[in-house]
C-alpha positions as YAML, in Angstrom:
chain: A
units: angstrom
residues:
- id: 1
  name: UNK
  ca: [-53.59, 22.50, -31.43]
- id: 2
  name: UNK
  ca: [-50.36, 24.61, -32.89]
- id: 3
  name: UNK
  ca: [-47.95, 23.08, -34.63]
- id: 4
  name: UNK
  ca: [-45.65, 23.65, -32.15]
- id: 5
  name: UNK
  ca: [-47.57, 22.16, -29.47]
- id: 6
  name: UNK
  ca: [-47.56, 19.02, -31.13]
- id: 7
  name: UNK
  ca: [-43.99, 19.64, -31.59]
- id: 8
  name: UNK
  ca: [-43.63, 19.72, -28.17]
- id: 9
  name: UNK
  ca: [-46.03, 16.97, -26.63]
- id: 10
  name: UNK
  ca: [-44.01, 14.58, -29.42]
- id: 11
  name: UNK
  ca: [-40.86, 15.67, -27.77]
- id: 12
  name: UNK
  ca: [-42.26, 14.46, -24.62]
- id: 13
  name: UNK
  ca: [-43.56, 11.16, -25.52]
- id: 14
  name: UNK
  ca: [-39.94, 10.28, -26.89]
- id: 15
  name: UNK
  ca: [-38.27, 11.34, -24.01]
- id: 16
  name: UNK
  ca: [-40.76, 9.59, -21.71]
- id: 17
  name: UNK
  ca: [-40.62, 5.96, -24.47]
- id: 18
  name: UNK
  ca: [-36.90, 6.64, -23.93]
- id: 19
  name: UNK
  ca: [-36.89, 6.01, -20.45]
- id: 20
  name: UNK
  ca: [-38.91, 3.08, -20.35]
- id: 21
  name: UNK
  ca: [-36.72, 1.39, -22.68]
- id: 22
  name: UNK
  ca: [-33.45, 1.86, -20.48]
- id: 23
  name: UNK
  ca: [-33.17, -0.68, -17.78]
- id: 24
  name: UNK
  ca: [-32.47, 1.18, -14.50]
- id: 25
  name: UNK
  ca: [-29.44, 0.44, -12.22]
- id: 26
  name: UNK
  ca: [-32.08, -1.07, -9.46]
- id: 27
  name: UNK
  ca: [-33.44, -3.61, -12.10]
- id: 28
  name: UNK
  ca: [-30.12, -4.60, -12.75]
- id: 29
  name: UNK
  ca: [-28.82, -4.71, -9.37]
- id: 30
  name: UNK
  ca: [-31.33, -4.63, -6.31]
- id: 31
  name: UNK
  ca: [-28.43, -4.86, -4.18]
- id: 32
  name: UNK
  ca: [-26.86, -1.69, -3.16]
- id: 33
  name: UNK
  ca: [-23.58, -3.47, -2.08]
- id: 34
  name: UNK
  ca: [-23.43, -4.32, -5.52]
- id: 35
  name: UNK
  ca: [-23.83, -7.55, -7.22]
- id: 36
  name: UNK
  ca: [-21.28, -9.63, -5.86]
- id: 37
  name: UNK
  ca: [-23.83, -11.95, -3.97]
- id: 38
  name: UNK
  ca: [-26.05, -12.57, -6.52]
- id: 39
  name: UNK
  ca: [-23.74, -13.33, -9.23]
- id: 40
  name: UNK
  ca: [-22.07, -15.85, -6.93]
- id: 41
  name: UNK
  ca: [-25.44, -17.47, -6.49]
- id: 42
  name: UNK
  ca: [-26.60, -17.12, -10.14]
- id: 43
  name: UNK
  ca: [-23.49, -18.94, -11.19]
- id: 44
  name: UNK
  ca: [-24.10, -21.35, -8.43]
- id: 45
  name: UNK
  ca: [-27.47, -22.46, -9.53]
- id: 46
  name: UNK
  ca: [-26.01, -22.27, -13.17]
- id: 47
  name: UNK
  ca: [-23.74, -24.96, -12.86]
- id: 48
  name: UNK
  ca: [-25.69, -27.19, -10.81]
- id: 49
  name: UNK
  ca: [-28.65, -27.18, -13.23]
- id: 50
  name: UNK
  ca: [-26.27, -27.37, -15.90]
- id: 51
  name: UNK
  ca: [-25.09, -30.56, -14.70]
- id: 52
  name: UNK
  ca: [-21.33, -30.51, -15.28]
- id: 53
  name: UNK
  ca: [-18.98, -32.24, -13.96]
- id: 54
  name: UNK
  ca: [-16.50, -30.59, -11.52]
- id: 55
  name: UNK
  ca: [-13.87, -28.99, -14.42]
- id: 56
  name: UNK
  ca: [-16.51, -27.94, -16.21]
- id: 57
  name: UNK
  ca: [-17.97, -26.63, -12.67]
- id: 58
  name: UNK
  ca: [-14.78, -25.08, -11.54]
- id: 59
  name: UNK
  ca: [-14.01, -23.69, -15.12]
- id: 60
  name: UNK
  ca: [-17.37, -21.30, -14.95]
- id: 61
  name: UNK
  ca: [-16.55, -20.23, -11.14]
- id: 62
  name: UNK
  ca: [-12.91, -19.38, -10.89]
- id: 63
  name: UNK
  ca: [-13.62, -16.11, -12.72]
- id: 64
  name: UNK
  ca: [-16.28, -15.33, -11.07]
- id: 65
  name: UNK
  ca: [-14.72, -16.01, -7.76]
- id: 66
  name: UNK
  ca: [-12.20, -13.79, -9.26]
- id: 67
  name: UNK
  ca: [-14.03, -10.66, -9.90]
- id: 68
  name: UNK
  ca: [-16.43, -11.06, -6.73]
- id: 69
  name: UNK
  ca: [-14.19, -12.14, -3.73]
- id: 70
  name: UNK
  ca: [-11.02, -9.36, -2.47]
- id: 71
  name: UNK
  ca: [-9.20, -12.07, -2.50]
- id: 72
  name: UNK
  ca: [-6.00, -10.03, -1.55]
- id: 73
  name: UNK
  ca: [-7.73, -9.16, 1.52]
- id: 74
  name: UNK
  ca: [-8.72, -12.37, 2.23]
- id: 75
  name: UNK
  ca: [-5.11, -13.58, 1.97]
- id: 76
  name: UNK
  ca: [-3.62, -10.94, 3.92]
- id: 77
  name: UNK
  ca: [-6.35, -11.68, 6.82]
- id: 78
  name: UNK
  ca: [-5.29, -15.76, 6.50]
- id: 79
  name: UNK
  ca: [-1.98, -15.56, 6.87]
- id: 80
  name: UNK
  ca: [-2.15, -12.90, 9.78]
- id: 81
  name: UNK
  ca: [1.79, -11.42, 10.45]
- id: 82
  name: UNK
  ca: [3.04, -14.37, 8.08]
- id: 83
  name: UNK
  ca: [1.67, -12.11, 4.78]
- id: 84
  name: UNK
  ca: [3.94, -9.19, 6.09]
- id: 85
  name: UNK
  ca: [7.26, -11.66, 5.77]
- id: 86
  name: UNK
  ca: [6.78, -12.87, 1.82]
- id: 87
  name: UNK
  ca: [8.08, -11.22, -0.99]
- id: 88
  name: UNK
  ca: [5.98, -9.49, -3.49]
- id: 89
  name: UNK
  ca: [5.55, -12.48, -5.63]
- id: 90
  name: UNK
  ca: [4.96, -15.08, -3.06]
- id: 91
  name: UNK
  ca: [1.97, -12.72, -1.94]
- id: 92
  name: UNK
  ca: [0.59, -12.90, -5.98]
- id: 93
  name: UNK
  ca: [0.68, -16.57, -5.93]
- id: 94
  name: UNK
  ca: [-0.41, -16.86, -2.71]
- id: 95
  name: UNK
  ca: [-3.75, -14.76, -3.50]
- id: 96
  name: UNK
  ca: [-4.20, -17.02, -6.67]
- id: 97
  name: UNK
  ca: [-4.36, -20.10, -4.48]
- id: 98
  name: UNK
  ca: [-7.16, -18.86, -2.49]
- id: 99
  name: UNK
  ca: [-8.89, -17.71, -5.79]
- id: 100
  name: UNK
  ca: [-8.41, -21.03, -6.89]
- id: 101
  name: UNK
  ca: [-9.34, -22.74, -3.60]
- id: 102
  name: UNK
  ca: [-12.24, -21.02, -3.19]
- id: 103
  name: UNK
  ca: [-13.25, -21.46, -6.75]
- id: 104
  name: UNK
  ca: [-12.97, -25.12, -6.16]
- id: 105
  name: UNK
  ca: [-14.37, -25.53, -2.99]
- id: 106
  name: UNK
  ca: [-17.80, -24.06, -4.30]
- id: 107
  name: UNK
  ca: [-17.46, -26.17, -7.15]
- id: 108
  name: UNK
  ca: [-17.31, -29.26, -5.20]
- id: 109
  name: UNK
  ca: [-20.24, -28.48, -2.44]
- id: 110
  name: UNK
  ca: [-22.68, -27.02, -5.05]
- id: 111
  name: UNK
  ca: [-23.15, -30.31, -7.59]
- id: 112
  name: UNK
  ca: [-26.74, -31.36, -8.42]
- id: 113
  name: UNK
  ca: [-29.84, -28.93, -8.94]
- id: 114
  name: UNK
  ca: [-32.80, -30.30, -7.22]
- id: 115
  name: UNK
  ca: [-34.90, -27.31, -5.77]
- id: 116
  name: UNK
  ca: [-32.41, -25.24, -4.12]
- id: 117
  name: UNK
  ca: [-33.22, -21.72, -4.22]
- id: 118
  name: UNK
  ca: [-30.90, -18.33, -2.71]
- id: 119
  name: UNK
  ca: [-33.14, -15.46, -0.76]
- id: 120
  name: UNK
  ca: [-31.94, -12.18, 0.20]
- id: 121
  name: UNK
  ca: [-33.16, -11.32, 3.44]
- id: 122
  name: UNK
  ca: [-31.57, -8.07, 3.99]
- id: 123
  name: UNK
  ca: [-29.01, -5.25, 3.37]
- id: 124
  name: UNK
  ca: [-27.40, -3.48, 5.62]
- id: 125
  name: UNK
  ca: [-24.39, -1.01, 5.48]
- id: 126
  name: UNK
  ca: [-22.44, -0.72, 8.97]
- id: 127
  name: UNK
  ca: [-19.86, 1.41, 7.83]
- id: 128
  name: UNK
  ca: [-18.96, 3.78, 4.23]
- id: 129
  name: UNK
  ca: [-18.58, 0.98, 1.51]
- id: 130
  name: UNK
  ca: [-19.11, -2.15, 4.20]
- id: 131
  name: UNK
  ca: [-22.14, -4.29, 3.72]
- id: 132
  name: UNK
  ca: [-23.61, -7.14, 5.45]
- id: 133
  name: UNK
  ca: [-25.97, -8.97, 3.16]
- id: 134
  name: UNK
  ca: [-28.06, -12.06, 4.97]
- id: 135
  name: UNK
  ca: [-29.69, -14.50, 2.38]
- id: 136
  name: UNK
  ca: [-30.99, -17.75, 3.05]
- id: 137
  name: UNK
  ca: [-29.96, -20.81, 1.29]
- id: 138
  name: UNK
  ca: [-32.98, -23.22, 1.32]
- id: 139
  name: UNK
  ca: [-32.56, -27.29, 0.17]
- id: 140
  name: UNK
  ca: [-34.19, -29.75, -1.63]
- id: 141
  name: UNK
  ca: [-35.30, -31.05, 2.12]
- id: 142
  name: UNK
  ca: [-36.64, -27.68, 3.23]
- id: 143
  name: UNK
  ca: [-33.70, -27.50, 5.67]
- id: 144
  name: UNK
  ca: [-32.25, -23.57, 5.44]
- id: 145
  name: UNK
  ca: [-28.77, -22.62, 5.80]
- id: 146
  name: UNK
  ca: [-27.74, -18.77, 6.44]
- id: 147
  name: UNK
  ca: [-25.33, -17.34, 4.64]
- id: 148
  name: UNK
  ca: [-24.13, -14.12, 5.51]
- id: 149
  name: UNK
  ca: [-21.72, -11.96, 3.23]
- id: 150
  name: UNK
  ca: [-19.34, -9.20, 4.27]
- id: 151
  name: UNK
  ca: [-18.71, -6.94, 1.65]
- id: 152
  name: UNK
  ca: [-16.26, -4.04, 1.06]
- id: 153
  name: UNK
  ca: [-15.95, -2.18, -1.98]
- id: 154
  name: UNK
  ca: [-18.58, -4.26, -3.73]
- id: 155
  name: UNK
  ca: [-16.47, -7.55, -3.16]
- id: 156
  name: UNK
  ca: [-16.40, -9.98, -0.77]
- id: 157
  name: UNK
  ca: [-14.22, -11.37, 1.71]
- id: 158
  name: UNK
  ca: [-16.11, -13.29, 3.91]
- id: 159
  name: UNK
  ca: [-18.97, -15.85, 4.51]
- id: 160
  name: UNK
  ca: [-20.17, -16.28, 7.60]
- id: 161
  name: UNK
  ca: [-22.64, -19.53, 7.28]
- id: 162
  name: UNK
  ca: [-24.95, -20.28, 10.01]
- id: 163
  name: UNK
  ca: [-22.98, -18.31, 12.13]
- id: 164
  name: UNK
  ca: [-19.56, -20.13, 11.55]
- id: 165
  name: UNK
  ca: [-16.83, -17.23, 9.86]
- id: 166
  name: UNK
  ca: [-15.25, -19.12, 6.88]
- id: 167
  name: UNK
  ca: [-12.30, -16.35, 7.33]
- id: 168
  name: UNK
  ca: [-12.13, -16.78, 10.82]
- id: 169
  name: UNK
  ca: [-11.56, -20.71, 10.49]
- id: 170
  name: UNK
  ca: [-9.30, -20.04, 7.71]
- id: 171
  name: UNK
  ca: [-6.88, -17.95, 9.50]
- id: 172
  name: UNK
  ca: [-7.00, -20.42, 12.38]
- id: 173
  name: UNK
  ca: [-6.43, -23.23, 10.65]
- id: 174
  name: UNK
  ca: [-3.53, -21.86, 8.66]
- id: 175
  name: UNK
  ca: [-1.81, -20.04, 11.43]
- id: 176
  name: UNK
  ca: [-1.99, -23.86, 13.11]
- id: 177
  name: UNK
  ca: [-0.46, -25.14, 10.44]
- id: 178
  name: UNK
  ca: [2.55, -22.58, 9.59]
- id: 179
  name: UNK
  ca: [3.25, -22.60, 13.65]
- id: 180
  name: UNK
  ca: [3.33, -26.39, 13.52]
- id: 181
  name: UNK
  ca: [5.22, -26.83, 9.87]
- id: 182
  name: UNK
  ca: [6.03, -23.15, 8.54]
- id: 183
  name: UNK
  ca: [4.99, -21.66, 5.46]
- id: 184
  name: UNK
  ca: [6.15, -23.91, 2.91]
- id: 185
  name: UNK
  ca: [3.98, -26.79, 4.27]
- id: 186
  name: UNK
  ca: [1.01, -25.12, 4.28]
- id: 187
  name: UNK
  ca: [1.33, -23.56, 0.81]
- id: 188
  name: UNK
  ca: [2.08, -27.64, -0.35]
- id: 189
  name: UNK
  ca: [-0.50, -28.72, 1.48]
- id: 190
  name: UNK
  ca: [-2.99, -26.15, 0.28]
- id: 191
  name: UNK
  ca: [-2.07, -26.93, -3.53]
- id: 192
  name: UNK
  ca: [-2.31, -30.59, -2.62]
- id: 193
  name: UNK
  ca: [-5.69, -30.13, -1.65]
- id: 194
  name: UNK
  ca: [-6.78, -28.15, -5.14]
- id: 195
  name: UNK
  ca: [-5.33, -30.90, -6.45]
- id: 196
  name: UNK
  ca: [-7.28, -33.26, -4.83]
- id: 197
  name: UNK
  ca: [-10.44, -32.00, -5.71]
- id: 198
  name: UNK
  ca: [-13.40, -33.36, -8.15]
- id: 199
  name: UNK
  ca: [-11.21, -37.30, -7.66]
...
């Protein structure tokens, strides 16, 4: 063999050791939607096997929650044609409440580890940038719960468990509330129930 075969086959074998050695975007995120879902759940079964109490489970979450929910969109769709009527900075601080609520609720369903275990079942995208992703939730009693995540953009913005749209009964239950009380009572009675949480 020339030298500069040997050159050449050496050339190769780097190239080839070089790709073996860089992690590919699949490994790293199966999930072409991106990997909103499974962070949520990773951090999920995180703090529960960590076994922290709800701060230190609410602490972990909220920036998660953060950087995986569109939680403007989320918002926007809550307060239906009330969103369109507050000011630039009520809409800021309104979006931090649900980060903040949602954060917290999460924290306070998802408490003790004992067998729980998050399945993807499938991926599906129904429109450019719009996912569904259906996953399983099974319990320590074998009982399943389905949990179905829309996705836009590679965040989400709503959870549709065992059929039952948490965005849907958001929006309800707020435009109930702001019909009934106005705006002001709901946005009280929303931080009233943050505060109320992990007592």
């Amino acid at each position: 063999m020339t030298g500069y075969k040997k050159l050449v086959l050496i050339f190769v074998a780097q190239i080839v050791f070089a790709m073996t050695c860089i992690p590919s975007f699949a490994a790293e995120d199966p999930l072409r939607s991106g990997p909103s879902v499974l962070k949520l759940h990773s951090t999920l079964l995180s703090n529960m096997q960590g076994s922290l109490d709800f701060p230190g489970r609410y602490q972990r979450l909220q920036p998660t929650v953060n950087e995986i929910f569109d939680s403007s969109a989320i918002a926007r769709v809550s307060l239906g044609a009330t969103w369109r009527k507050l000011s630039p900075v009520e809409r800021k601080q309104f979006v931090q409440l649900m980060v903040d609520t949602i954060a917290a609720t999460y924290a306070d369903r998802f408490v003790d580890y004992t067998g729980q275990q998050f399945e993807v079942l499938s991926e599906l995208e129904n429109r450019p940038g719009r996912w569904v992703v259906k996953t399983v939730l099974t319990k320590a009693d074998g009982g399943k719960v389905n949990l179905d995540y829309y996705i836009k953009d590679g965040r989400i913005f709503n959870v549709i468990a065992d059929g039952v749209s948490d965005l849907s009964l958001r929006r309800a239950d707020y435009a109930g509330v702001i019909k009934q009380n106005g705006y002001v009572f709901l946005l009280e009675s929303l931080k009233n129930k943050l505060a109320a949480f992990g007592k």
